[in-house]
C-alpha positions as CSV (number, residue, x, y, z in Angstrom):
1,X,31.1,6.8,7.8
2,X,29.6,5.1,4.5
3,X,26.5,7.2,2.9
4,X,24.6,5.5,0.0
5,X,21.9,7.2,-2.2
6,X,20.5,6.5,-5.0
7,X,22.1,5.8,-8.5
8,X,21.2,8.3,-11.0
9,X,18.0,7.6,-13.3
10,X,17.4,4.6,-10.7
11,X,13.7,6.0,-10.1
12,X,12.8,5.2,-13.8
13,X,12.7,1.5,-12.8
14,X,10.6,2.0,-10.0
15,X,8.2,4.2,-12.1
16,X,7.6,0.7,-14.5
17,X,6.7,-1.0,-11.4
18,X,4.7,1.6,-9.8
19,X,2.5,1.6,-13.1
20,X,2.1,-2.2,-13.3
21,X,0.7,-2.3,-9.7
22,X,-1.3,0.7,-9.8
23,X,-3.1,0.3,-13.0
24,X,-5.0,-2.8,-12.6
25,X,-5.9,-1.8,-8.9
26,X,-7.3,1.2,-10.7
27,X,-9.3,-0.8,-13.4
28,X,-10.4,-2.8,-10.8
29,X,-11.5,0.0,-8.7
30,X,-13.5,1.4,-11.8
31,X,-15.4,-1.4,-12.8
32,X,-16.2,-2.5,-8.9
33,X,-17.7,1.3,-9.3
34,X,-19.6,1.2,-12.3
35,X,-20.6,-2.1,-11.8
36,X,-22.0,-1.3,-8.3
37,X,-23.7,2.2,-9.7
38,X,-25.6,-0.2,-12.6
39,X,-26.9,-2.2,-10.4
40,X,-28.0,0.6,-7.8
41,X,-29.8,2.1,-10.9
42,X,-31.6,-0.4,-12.2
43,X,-35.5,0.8,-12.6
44,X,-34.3,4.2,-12.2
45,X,-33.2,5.6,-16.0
46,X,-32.0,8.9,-14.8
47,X,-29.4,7.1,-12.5
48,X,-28.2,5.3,-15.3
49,X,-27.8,8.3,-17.7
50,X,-25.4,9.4,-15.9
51,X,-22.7,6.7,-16.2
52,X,-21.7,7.9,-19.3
53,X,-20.6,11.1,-17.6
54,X,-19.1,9.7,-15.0
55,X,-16.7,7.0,-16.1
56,X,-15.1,9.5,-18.1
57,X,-14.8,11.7,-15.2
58,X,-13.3,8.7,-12.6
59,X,-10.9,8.3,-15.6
60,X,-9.1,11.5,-15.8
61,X,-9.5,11.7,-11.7
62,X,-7.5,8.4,-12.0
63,X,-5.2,9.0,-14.6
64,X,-4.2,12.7,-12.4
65,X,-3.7,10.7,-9.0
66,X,-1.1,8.6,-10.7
67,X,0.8,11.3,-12.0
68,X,0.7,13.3,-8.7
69,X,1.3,9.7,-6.8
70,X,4.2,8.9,-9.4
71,X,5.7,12.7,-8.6
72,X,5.8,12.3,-5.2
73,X,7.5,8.9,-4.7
74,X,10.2,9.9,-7.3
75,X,10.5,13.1,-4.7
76,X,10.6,10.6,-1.8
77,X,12.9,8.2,-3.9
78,X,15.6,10.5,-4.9
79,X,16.2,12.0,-1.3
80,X,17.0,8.4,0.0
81,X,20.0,8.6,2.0
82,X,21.8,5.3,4.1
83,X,24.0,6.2,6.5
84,X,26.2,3.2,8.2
85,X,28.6,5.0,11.0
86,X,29.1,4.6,14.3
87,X,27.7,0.8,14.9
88,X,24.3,2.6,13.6
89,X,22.6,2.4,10.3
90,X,20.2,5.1,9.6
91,X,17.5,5.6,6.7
92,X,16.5,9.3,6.3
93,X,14.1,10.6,3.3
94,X,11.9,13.3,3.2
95,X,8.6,13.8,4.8
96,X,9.2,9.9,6.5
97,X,10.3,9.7,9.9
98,X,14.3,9.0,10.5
99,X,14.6,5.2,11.3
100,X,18.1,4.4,13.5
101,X,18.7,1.1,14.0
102,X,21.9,0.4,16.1
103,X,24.0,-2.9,14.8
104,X,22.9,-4.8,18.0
105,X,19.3,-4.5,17.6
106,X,19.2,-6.0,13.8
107,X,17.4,-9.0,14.2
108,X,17.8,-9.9,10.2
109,X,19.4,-8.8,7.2
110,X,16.8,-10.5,4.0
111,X,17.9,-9.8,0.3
112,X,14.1,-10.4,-1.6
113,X,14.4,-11.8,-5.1
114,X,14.6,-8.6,-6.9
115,X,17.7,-7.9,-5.1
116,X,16.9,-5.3,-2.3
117,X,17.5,-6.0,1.4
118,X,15.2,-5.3,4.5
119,X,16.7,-4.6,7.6
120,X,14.6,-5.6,10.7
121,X,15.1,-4.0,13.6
122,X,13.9,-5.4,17.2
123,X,10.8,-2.8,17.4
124,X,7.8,-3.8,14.7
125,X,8.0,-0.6,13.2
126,X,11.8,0.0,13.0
127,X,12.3,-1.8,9.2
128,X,14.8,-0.2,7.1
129,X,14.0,-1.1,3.1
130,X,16.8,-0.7,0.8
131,X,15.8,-0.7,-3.1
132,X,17.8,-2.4,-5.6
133,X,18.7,1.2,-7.3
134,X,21.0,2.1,-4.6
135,X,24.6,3.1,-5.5
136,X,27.7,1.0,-4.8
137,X,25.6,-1.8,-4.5
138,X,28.0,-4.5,-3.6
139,X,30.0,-2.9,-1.5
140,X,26.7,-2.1,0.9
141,X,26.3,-5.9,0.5
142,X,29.7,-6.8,1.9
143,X,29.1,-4.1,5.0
144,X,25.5,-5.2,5.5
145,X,27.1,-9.0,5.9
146,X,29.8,-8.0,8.4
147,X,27.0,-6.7,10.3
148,X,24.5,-9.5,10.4
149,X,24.5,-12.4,7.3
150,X,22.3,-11.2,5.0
151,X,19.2,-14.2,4.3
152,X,16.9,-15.4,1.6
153,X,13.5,-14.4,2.5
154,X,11.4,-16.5,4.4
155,X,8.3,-18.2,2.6
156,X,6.1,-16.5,5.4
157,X,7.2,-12.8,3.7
158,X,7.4,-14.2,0.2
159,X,3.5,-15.3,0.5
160,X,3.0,-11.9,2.4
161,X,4.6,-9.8,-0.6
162,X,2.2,-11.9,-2.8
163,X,-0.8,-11.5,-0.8
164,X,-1.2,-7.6,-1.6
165,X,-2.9,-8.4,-4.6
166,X,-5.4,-10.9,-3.1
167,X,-6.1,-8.8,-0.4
168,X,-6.9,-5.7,-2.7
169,X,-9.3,-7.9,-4.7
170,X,-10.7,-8.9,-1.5
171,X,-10.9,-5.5,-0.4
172,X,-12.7,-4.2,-3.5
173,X,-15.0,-7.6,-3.6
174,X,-16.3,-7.2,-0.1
175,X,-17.0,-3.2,-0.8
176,X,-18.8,-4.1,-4.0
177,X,-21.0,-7.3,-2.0
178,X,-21.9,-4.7,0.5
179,X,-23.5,-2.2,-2.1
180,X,-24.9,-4.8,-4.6
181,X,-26.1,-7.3,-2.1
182,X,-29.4,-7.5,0.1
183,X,-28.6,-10.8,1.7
184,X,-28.3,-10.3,5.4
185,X,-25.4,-13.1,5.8
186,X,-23.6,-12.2,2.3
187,X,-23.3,-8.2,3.8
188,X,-22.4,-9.5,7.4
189,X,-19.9,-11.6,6.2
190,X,-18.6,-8.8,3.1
191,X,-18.8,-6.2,5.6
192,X,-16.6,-7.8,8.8
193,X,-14.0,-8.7,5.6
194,X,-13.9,-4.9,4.2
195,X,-14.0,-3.9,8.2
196,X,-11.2,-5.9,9.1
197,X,-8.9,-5.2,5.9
198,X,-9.4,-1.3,6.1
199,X,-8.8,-1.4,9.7
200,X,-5.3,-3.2,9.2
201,X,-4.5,-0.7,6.3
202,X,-5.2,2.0,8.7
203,X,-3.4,0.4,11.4
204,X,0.0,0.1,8.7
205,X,0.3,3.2,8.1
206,X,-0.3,4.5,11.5
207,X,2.6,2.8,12.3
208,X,4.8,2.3,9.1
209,X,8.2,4.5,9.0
210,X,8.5,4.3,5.3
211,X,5.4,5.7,4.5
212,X,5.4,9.4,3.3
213,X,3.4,11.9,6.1
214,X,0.8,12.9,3.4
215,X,0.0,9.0,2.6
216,X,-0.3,8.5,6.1
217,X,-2.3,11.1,6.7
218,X,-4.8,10.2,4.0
219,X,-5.3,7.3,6.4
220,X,-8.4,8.6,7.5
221,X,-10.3,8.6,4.9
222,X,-10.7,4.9,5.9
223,X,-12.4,5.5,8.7
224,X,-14.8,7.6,6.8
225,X,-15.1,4.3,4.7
226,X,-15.4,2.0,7.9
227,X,-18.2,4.3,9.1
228,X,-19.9,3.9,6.0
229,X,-19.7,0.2,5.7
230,X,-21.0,0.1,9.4
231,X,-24.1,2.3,8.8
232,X,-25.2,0.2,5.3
233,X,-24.4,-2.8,7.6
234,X,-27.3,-1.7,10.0
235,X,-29.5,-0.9,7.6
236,X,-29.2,-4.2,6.0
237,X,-29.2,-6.2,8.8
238,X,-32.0,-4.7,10.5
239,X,-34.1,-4.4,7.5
240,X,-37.3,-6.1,7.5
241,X,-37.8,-8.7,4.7
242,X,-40.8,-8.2,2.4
């Protein structure tokens, strides 16, 4: 039996990445949500007194859900424990489901540019990640080749990887065309777009194995949001031009 875990202090790299993605999603975030509270106030100056309160407020509220979100994953991070054995390879961390893939079912073995490998298993859901920081790195290389060749990512996951960001920016610019907007085919169009994106988010980590239970469980919360969307969707729509 071969365990691997990860090498000491190994989280402090993910933390750099962590705060690279997360920031600007948060900055973004802020300004869809001031932007979309100045133009809901225009004509009203009580509305827009507020603002100043506010951003300050979204701020520290954002600046506290990194911290707790950084704390959690370095909890999740550090328990990460590989277990080859037995023609099975299994992936156990805390609060995520265990993931057991048995040698025959590996469909592919993919080493992404940074150096960490993915390990697809024959069921959608059953993908074991491995991050670069893991201990005795080449020597899980050489077992994860005598197992199935390990492959260069194909473009279709390379584009996917890259496609987060758009699809975030997509998410927030669809939210922000259904508050701000009046046009009836700008909100249908906005609003199928934010429907269909928060319904795949919800349907990933529904199913996702390497998500943590309390992320997953903060799932739905977008179905609150799809509700939402829906009602200002009817009212829109249905609204009677002047």
């Amino acid at each position: 039996m071969q365990q691997f875990r990860i090498k000491p202090n190994g989280f402090a790299e993910v933390r750099k990445k962590m705060i690279k993605r997360v920031i600007p999603t948060m900055l973004i975030a802020l300004i869809g949500g001031i932007v979309i509270a100045w133009f809901n106030s225009q004509g009203k100056t009580g509305d827009s007194n507020v603002l100043p309160f506010l951003v300050p407020f979204f701020i520290i509220v954002m600046v506290y859900s990194l911290v707790r979100s950084i704390n959690r994953q370095k909890k999740l991070f550090e328990s990460y424990t590989l277990t080859i054995a037995d023609n099975v390879i299994t992936r156990q961390m805390v609060n995520t489901p265990e993931i057991t893939i048995y040698f025959h079912e590996v469909k592919d073995i993919i080493k992404s540019m940074e150096g960490g490998f993915t390990i697809m298993g024959l069921e959608p859901a059953d993908i074991i990640i491995i991050p670069v920081q893991v201990e005795k790195y080449e020597e899980l290389e050489a077992v994860l080749n005598q197992v199935k060749p390990v492959i260069a990512p194909p473009a279709s996951l390379y584009l996917l990887q890259k496609g987060r960001i758009f699809l975030s920016l997509a998410t927030a610019g669809a939210m922000a065309a259904i508050y701000i907007s009046d046009n009836k085919i700008i909100v249908g169009i906005a609003g199928v777009l934010g429907l269909c994106l928060l319904g795949w988010t919800f349907f990933y980590l529904s199913r996702s194995k390497n998500v943590d239970q309390k992320t997953r469980n903060s799932r739905w919360a977008f179905l609150l949001v799809m509700a939402a969307i829906i009602g200002i969707m009817v009212v829109k729509l249905t609204a009677v031009a002047e």
